[in-house]
C-alpha positions in Angstrom: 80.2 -83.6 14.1 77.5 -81.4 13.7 74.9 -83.6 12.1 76.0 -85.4 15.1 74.2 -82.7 17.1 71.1 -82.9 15.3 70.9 -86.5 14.6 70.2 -87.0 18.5 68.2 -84.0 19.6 67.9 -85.4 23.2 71.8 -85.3 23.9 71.6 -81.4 22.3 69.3 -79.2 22.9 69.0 -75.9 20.3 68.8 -72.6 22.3 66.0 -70.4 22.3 65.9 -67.8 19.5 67.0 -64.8 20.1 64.4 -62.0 20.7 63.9 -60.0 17.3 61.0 -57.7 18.5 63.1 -54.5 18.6 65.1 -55.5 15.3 61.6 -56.6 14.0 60.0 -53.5 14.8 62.7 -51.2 13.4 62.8 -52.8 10.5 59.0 -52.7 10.2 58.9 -48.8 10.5 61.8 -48.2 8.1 59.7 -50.4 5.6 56.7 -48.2 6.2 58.9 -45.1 5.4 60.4 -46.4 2.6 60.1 -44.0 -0.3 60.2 -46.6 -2.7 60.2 -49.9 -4.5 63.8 -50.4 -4.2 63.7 -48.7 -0.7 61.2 -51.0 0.3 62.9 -54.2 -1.3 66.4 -53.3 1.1 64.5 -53.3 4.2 63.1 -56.5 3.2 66.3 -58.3 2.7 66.8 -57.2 5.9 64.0 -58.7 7.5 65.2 -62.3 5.7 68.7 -61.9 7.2 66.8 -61.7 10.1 64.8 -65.1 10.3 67.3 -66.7 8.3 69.6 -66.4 12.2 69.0 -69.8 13.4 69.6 -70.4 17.2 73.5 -72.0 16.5 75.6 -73.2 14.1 74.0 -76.8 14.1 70.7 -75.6 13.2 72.4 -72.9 10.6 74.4 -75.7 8.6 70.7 -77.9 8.4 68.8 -74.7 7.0 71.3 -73.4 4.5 71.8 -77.1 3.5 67.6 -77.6 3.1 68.0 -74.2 1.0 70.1 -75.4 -1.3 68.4 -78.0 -1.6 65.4 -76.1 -2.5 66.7 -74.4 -4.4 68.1 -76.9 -6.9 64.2 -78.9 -6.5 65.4 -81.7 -4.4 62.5 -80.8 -2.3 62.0 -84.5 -0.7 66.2 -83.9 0.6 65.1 -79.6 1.7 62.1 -81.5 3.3 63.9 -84.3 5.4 66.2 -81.1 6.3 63.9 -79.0 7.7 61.9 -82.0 9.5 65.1 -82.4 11.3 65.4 -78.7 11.5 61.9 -78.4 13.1 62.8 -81.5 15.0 65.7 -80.1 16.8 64.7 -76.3 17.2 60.7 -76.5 18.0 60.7 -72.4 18.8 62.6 -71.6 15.5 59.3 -70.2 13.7 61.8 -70.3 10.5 62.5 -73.9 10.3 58.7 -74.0 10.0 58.4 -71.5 7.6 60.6 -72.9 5.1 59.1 -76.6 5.7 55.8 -74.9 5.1 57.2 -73.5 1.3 58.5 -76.9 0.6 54.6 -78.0 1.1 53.3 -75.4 -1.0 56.2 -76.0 -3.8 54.9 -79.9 -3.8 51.1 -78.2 -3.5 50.1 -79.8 -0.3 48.5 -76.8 0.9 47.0 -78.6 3.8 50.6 -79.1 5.3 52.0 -75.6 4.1 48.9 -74.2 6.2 50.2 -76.2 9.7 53.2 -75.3 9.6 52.8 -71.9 8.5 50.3 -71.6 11.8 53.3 -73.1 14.4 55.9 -70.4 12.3 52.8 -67.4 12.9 52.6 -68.8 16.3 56.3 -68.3 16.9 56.4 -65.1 15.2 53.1 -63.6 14.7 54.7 -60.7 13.0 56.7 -63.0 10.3 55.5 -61.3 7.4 57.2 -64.1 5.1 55.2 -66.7 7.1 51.7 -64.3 7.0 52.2 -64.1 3.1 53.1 -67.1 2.5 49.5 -68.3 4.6 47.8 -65.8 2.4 48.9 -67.5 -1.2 48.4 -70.6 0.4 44.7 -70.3 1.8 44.3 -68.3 -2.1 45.2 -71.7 -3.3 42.7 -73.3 -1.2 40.4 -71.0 -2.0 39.6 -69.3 0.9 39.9 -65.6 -0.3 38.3 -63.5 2.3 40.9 -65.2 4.5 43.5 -64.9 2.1 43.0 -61.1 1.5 42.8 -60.3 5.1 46.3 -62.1 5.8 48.0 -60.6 3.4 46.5 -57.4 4.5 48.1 -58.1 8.0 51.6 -58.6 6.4 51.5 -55.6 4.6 50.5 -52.9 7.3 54.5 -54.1 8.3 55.6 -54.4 4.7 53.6 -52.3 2.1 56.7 -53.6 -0.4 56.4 -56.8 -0.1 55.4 -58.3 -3.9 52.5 -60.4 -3.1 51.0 -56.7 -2.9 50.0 -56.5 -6.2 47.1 -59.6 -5.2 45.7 -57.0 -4.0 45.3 -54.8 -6.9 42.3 -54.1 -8.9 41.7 -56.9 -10.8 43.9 -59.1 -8.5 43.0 -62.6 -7.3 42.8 -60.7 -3.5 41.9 -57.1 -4.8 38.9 -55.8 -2.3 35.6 -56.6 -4.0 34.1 -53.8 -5.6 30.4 -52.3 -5.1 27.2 -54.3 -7.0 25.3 -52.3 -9.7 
């Protein structure tokens, strides 16, 4: 009955996603305080649980199914998923999110970087989304971009692990002074 739902989006509509700011922002500060690693790595899972709330229980069952999907490598089934996903919930910045890491998984960067732009347009401050952009536009080989995106995601997440891109010697790390 469900797929039902999402099979014909124009006799369902998906609700609008709830408003995270004040969860976002909560959780952004306690990840700026955290005192460490695994401090840091808590608050993250947190901020998951988070996007992972789709807008109802239709929209739910379609994104944990894509997941799974995923996360066996069936990524043409996780992709036809979060189409319909995207499809059905067009202010669900998550649904694009995870669309966008099926593209980057099958190394179509191009696509990974649209769909990560509708998610950061969504949710500007989906750190998941503003890394993910950041290894993508690496792979593209736009660094300067790349460093300065991940830079954004980690003034609200210092722990996230894509940090150590950054580090001397790092495919991001800040480039050092000429001789």
């Amino acid at each position: 009955m469900i797929l039902a739902v999402l099979a014909a989006p124009a006799v369902a509509e998906c609700p609008a996603p709830p408003d995270v700011a004040n969860e976002l922002e909560g959780l952004f500060e306690e990840a700026r305080a955290a005192p460490n690693d695994q401090a840091g790595r808590l608050v993250s899972n947190q901020m998951w649980q988070m996007w992972l709330r789709a807008p109802d229980a239709a929209a739910q069952e379609v994104l944990e199914r894509g997941m799974r999907k995923r996360d066996v490598y069936d990524f043409a089934g996780a992709l036809s998923d979060f189409d319909r996903l995207a499809d059905y919930c067009p202010l669900y910045a998550e649904g694009f999110n995870q669309r966008a890491y099926i593209h980057f998984l099958r190394e179509e960067y191009g696509l990974a970087l649209v769909d990560l732009d509708k998610a950061l347009s969504l949710q500007p401050r989906h750190v998941a989304a503003q890394s993910g952009r950041a290894l993508t536009l690496m792979r593209l080989g736009r660094i300067d971009e790349a460093r300065s995106q991940l830079e954004q995601a980690l003034k609200n997440n210092p722990w996230l692990s894509e940090r150590f891109l950054m580090a001397e010697g790092g495919p991001l790390a800040p480039a050092g002074e000429d001789i």
